[in-house]
N, CA and C atoms as an extended XYZ file, in Angstrom:
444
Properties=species:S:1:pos:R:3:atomname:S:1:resname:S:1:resid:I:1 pbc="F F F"
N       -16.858       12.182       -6.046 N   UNK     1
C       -15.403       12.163       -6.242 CA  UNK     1
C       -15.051       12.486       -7.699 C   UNK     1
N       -15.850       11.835       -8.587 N   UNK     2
C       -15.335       12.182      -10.176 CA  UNK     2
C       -15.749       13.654      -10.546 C   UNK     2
N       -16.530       14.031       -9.855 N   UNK     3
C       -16.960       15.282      -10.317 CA  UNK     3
C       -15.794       16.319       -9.897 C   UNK     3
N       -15.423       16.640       -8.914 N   UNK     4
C       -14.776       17.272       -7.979 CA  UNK     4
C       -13.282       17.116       -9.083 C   UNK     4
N       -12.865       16.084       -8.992 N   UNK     5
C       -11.781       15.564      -10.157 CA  UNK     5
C       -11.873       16.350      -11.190 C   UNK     5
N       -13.437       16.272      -11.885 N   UNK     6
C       -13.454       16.786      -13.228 CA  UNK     6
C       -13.024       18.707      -13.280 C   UNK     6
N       -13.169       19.164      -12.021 N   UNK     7
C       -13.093       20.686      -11.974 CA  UNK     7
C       -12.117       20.739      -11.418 C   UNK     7
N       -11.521       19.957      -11.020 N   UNK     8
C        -9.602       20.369      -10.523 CA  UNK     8
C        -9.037       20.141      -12.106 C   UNK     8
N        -9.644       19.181      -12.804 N   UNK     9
C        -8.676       19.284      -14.294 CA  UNK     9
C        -9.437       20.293      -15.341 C   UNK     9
N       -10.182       20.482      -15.252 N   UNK    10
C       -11.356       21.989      -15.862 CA  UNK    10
C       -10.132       23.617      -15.221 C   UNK    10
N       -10.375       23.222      -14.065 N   UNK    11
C        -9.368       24.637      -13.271 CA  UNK    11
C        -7.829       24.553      -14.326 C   UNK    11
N        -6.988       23.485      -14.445 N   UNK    12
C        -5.894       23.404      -14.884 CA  UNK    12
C        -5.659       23.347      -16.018 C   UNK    12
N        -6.576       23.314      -16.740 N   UNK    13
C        -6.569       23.547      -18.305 CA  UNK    13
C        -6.464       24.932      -18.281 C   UNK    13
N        -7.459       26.033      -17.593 N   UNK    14
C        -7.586       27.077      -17.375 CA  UNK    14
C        -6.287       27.924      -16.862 C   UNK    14
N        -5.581       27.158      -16.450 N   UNK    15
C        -4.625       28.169      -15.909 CA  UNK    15
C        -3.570       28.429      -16.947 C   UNK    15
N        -2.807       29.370      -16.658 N   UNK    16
C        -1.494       30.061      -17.455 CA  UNK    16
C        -0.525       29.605      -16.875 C   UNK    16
N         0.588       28.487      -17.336 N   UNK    17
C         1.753       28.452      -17.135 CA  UNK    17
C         2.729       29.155      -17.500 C   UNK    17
N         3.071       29.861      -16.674 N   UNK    18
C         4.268       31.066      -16.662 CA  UNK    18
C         5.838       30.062      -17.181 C   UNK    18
N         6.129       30.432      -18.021 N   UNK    19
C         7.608       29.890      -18.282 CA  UNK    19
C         8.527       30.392      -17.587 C   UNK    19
N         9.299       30.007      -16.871 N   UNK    20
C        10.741       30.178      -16.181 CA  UNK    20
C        11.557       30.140      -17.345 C   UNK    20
N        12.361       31.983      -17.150 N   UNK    21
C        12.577       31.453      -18.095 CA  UNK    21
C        14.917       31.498      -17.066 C   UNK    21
N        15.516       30.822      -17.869 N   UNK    22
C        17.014       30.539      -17.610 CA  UNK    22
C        18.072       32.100      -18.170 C   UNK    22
N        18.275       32.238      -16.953 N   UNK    23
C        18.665       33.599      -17.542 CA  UNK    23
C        20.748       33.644      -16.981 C   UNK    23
N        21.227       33.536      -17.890 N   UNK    24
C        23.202       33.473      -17.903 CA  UNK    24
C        23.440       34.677      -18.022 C   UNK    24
N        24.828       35.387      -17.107 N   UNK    25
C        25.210       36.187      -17.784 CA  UNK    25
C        26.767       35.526      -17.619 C   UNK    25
N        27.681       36.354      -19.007 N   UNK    26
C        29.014       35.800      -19.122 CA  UNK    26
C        29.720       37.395      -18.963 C   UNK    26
N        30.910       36.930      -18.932 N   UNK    27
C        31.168       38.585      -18.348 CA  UNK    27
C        33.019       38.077      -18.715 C   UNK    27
N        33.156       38.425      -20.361 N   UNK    28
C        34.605       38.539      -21.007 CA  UNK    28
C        35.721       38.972      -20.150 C   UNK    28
N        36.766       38.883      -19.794 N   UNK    29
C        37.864       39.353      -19.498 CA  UNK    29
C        38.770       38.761      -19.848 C   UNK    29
N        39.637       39.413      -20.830 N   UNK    30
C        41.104       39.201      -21.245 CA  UNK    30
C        42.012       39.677      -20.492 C   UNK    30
N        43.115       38.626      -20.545 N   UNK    31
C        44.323       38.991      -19.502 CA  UNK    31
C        45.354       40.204      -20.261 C   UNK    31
N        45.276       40.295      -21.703 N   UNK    32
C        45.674       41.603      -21.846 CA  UNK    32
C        44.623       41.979      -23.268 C   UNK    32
N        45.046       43.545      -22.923 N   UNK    33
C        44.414       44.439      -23.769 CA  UNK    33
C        45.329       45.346      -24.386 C   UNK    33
N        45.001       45.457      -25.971 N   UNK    34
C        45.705       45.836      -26.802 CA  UNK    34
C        45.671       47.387      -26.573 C   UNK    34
N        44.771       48.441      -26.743 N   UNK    35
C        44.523       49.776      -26.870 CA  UNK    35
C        45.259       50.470      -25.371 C   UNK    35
N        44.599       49.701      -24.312 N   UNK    36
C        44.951       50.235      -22.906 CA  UNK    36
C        45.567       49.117      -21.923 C   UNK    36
N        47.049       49.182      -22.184 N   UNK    37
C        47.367       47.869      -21.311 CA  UNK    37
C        47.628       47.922      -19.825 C   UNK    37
N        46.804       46.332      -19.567 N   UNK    38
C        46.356       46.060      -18.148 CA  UNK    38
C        45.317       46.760      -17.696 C   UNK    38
N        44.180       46.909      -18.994 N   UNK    39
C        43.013       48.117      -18.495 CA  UNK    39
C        42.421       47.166      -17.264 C   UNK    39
N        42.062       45.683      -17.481 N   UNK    40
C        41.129       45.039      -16.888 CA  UNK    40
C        42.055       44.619      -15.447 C   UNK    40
N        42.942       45.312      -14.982 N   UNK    41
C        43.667       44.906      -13.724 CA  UNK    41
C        44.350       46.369      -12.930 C   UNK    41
N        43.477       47.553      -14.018 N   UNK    42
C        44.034       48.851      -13.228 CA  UNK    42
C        43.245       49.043      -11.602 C   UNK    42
N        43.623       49.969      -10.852 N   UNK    43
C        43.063       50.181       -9.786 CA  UNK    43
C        42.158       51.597       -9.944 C   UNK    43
N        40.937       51.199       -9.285 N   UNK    44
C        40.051       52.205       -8.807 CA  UNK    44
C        39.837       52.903       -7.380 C   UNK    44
N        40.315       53.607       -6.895 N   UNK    45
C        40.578       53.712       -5.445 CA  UNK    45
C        40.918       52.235       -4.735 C   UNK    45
N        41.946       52.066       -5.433 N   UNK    46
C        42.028       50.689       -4.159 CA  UNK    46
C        42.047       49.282       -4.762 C   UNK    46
N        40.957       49.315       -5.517 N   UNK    47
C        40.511       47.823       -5.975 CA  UNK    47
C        40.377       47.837       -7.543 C   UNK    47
N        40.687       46.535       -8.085 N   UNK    48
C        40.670       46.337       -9.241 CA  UNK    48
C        39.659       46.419      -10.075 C   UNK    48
N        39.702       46.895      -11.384 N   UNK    49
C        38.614       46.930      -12.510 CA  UNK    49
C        37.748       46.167      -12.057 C   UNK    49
N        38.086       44.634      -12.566 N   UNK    50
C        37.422       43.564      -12.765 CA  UNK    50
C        36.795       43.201      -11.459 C   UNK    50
N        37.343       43.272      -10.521 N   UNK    51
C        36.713       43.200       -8.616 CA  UNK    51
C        35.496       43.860       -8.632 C   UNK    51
N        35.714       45.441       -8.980 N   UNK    52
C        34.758       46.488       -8.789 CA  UNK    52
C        33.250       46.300       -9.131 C   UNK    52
N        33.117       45.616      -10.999 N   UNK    53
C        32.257       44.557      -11.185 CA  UNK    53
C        31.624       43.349      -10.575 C   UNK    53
N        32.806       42.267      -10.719 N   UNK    54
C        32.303       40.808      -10.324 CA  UNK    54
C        31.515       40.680       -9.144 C   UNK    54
N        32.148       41.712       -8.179 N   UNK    55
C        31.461       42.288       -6.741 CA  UNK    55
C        29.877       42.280       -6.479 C   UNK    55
N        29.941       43.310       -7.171 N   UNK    56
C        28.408       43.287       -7.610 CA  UNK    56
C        27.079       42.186       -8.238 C   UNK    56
N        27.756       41.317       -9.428 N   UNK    57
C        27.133       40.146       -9.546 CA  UNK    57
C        26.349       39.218       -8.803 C   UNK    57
N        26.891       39.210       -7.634 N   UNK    58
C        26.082       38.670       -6.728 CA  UNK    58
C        24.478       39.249       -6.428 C   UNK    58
N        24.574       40.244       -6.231 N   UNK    59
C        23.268       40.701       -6.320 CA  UNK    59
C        22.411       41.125       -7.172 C   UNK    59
N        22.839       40.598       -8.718 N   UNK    60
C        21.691       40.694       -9.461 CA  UNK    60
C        20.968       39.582       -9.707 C   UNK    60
N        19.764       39.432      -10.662 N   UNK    61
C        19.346       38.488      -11.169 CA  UNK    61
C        19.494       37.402      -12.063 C   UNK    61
N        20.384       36.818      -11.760 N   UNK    62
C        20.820       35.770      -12.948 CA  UNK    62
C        21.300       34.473      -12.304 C   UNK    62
N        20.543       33.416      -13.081 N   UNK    63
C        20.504       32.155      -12.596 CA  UNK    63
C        22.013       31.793      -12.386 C   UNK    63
N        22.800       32.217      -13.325 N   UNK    64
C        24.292       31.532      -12.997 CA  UNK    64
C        24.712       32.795      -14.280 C   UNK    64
N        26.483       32.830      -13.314 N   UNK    65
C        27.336       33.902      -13.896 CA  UNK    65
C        28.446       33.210      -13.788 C   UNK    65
N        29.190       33.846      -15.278 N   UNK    66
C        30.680       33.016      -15.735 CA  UNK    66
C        31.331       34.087      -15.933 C   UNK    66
N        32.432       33.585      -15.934 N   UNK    67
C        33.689       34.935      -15.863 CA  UNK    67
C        34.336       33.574      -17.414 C   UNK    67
N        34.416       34.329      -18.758 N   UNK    68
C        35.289       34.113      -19.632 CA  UNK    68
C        36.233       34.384      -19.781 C   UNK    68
N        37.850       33.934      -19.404 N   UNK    69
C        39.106       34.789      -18.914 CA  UNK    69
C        40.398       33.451      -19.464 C   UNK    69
N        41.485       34.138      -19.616 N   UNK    70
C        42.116       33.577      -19.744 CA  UNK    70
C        43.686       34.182      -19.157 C   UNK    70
N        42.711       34.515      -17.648 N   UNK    71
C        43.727       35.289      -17.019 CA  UNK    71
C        43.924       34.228      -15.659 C   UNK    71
N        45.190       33.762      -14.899 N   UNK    72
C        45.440       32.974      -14.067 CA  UNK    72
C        44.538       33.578      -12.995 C   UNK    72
N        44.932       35.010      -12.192 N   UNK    73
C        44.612       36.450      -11.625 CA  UNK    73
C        42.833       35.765      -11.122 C   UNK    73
N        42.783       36.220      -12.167 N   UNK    74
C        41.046       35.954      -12.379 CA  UNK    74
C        40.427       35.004      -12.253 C   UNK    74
N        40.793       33.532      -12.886 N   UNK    75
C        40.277       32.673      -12.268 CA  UNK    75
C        40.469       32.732      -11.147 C   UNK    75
N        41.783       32.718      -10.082 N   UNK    76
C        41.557       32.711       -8.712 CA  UNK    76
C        40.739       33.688       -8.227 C   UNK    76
N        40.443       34.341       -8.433 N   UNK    77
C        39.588       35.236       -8.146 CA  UNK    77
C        37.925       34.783       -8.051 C   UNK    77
N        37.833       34.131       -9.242 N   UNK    78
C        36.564       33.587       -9.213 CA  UNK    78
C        36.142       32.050       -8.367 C   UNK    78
N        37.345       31.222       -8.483 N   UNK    79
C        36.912       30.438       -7.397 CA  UNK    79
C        36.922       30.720       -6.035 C   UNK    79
N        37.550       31.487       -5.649 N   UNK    80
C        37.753       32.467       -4.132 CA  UNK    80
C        36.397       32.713       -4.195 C   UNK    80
N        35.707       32.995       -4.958 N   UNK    81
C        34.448       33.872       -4.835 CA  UNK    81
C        33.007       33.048       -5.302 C   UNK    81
N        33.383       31.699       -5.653 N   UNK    82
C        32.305       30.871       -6.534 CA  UNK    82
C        31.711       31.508       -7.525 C   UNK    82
N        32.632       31.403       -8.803 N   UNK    83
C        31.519       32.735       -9.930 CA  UNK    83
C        32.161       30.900      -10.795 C   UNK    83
N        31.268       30.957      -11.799 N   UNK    84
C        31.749       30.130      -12.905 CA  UNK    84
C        32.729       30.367      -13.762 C   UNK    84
N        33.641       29.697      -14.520 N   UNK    85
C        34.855       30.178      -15.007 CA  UNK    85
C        34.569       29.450      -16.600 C   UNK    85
N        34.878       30.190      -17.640 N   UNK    86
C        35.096       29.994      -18.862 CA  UNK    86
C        36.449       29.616      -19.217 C   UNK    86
N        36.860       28.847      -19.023 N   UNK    87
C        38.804       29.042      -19.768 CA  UNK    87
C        38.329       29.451      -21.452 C   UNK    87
N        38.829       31.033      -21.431 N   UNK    88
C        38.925       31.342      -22.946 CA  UNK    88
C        39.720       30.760      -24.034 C   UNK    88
N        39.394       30.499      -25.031 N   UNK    89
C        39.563       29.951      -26.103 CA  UNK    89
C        40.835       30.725      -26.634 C   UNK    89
N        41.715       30.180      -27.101 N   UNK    90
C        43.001       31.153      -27.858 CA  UNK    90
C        42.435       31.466      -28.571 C   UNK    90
N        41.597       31.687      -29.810 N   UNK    91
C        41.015       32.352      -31.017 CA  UNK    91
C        40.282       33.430      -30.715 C   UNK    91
N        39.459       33.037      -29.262 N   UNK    92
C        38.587       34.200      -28.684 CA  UNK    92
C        39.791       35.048      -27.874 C   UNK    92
N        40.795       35.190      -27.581 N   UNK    93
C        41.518       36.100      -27.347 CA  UNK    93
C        42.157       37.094      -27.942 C   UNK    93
N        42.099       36.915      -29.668 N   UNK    94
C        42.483       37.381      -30.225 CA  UNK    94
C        41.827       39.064      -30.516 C   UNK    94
N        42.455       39.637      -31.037 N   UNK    95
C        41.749       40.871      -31.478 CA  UNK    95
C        41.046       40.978      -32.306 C   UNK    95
N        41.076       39.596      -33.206 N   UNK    96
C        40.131       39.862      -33.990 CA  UNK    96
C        38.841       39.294      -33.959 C   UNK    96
N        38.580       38.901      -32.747 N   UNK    97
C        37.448       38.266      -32.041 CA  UNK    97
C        36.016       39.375      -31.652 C   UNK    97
N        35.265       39.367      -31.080 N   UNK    98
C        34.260       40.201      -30.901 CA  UNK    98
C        33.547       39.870      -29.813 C   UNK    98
N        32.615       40.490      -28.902 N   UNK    99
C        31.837       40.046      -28.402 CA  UNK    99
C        30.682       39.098      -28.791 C   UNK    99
N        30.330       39.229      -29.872 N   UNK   100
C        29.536       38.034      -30.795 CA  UNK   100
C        30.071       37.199      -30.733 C   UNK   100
N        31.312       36.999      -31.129 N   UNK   101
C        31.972       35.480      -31.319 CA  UNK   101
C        31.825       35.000      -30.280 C   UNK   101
N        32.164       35.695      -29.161 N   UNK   102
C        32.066       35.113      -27.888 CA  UNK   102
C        30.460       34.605      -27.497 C   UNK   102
N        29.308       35.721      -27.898 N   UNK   103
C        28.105       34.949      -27.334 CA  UNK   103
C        27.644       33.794      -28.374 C   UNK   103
N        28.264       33.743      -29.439 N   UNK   104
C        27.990       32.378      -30.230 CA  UNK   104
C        28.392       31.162      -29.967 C   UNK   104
N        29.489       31.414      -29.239 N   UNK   105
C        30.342       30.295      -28.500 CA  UNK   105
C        29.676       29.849      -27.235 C   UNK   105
N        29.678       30.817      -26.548 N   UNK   106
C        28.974       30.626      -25.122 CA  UNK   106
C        27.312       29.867      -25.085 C   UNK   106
N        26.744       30.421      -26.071 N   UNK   107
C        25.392       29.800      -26.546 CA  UNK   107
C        25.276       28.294      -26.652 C   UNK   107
N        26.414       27.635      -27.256 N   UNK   108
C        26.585       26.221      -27.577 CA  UNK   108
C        27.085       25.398      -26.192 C   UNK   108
N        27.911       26.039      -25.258 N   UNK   109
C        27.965       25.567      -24.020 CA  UNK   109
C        27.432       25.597      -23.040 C   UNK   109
N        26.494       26.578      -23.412 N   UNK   110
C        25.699       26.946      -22.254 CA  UNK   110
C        24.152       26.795      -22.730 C   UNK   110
N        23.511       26.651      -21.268 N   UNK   111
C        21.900       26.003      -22.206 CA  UNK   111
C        20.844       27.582      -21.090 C   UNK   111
N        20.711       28.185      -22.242 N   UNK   112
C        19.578       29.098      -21.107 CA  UNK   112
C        18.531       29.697      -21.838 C   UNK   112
N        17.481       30.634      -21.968 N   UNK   113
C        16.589       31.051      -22.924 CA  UNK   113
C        17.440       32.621      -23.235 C   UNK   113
N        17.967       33.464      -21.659 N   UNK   114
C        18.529       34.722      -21.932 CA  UNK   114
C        20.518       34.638      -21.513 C   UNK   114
N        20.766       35.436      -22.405 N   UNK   115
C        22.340       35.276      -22.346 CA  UNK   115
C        22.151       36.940      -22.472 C   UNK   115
N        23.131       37.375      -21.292 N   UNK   116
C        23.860       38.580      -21.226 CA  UNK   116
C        25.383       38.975      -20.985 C   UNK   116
N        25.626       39.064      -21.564 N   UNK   117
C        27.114       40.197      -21.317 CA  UNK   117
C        27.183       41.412      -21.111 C   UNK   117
N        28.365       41.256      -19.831 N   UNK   118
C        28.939       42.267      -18.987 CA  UNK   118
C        30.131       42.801      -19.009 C   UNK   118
N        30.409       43.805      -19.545 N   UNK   119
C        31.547       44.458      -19.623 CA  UNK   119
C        32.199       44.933      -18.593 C   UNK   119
N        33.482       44.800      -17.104 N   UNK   120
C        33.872       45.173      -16.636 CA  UNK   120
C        34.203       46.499      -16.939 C   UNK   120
N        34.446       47.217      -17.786 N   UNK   121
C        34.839       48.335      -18.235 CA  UNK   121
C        34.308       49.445      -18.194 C   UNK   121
N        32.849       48.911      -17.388 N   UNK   122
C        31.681       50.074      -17.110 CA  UNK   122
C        31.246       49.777      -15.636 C   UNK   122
N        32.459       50.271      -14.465 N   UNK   123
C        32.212       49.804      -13.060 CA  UNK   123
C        31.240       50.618      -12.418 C   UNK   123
N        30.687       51.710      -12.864 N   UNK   124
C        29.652       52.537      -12.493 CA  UNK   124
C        27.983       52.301      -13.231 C   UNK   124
N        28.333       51.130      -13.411 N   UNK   125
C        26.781       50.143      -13.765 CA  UNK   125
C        26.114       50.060      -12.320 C   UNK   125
N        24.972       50.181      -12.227 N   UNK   126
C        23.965       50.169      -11.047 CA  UNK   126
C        23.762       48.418      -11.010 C   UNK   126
N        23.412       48.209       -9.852 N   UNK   127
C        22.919       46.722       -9.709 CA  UNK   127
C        21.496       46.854      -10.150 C   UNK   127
N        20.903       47.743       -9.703 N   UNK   128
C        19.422       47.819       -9.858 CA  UNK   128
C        19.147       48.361      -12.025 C   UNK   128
N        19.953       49.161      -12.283 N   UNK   129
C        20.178       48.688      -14.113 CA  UNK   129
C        20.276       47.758      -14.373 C   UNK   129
N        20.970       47.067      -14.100 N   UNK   130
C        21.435       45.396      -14.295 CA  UNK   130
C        20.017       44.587      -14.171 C   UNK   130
N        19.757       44.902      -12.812 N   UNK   131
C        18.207       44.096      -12.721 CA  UNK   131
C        17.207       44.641      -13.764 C   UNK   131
N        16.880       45.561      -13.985 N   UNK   132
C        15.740       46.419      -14.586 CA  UNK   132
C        16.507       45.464      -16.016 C   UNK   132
N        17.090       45.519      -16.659 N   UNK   133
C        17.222       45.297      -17.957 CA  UNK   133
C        17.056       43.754      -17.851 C   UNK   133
N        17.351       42.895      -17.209 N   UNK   134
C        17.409       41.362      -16.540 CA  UNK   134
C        15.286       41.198      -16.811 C   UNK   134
N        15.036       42.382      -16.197 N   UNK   135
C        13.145       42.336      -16.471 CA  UNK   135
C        12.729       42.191      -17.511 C   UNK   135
N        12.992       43.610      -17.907 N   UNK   136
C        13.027       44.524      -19.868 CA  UNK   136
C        12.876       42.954      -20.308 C   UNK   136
N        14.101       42.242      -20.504 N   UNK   137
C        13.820       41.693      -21.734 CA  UNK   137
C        13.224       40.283      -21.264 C   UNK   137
N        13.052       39.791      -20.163 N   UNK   138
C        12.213       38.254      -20.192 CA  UNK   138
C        10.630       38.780      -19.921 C   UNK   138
N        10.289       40.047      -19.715 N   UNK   139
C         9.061       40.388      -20.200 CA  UNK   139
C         8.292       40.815      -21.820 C   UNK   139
N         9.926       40.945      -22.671 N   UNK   140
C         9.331       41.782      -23.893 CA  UNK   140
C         8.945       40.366      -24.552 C   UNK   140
N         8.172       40.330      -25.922 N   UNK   141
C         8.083       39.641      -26.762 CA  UNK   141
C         8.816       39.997      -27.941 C   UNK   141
N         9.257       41.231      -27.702 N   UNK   142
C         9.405       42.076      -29.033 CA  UNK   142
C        11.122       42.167      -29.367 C   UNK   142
N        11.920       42.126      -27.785 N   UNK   143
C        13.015       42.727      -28.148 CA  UNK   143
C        13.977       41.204      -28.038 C   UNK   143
N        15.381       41.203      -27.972 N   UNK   144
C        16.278       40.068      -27.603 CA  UNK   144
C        17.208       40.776      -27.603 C   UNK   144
N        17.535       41.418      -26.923 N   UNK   145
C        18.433       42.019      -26.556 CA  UNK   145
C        18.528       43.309      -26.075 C   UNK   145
N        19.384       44.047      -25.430 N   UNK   146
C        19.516       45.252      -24.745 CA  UNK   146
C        21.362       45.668      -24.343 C   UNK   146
N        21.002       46.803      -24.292 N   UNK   147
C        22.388       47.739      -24.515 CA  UNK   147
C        22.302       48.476      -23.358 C   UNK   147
N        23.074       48.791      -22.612 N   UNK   148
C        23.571       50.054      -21.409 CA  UNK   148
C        24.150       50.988      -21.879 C   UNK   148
């Protein structure tokens, strides 16, 4: 019996624990936009910017997805649909805000190893891009981050 013991804990020293790793994506939407107004509520054959996206979310890889908005529209939208909801910050609405500000913020509320952002504004994003880059980086050692 002790022996047998001793090579099940011999085997488990030996092995590689793979880290899981927590992978968020947050996905900004402001209820208005300065340059192109009502970009994030125009129609695309039919259906809205922001729909055309969030739609898709479902089928990528990510442990949990938030919609950052401080649009009424949108939240209903997202509880209709179970997506997580950010109530945006008045400071982060501003123009003089950034997508950084936002993942610096989001970082402190949120607990994960990978954080991505999604721009509605690019509705001809592939699900399977989305995934492939979701790989890219919880395989690299090298990179922390990635761009479309």
């Amino acid at each position: 019996m002790q022996k047998s013991r001793w090579n099940i804990l011999e085997i488990l020293k030996n092995v590689k624990i793979k880290k899981i790793m927590k992978t968020v994506l947050i996905v900004p939407i402001k209820k208005k936009s300065e340059r192109v107004k009502g970009k994030n509520f125009k129609k695309i054959n039919g259906t809205k910017l922001y729909e055309i996206t969030l739609k898709k979310l479902k089928k990528c890889n990510f442990d949990k997805v938030y919609v950052d908005t401080d649009s009424e529209e949108i939240k209903k939208y997202c509880r209709r649909n179970k997506i997580n909801i950010i109530n945006r910050l008045t400071r982060l609405s501003k123009n003089t805000a950034n997508g950084n500000d936002l993942l610096n913020y989001h970082s402190k509320i949120i607990d994960a190893d990978l954080y991505f952002q999604l721009f509605i504004t690019a509705p001809l994003l592939k699900i399977s891009t989305i995934n492939k880059c979701v790989e890219i980086l919880k395989k690299s050692k090298k990179h922390d981050s990635i761009l479309t």
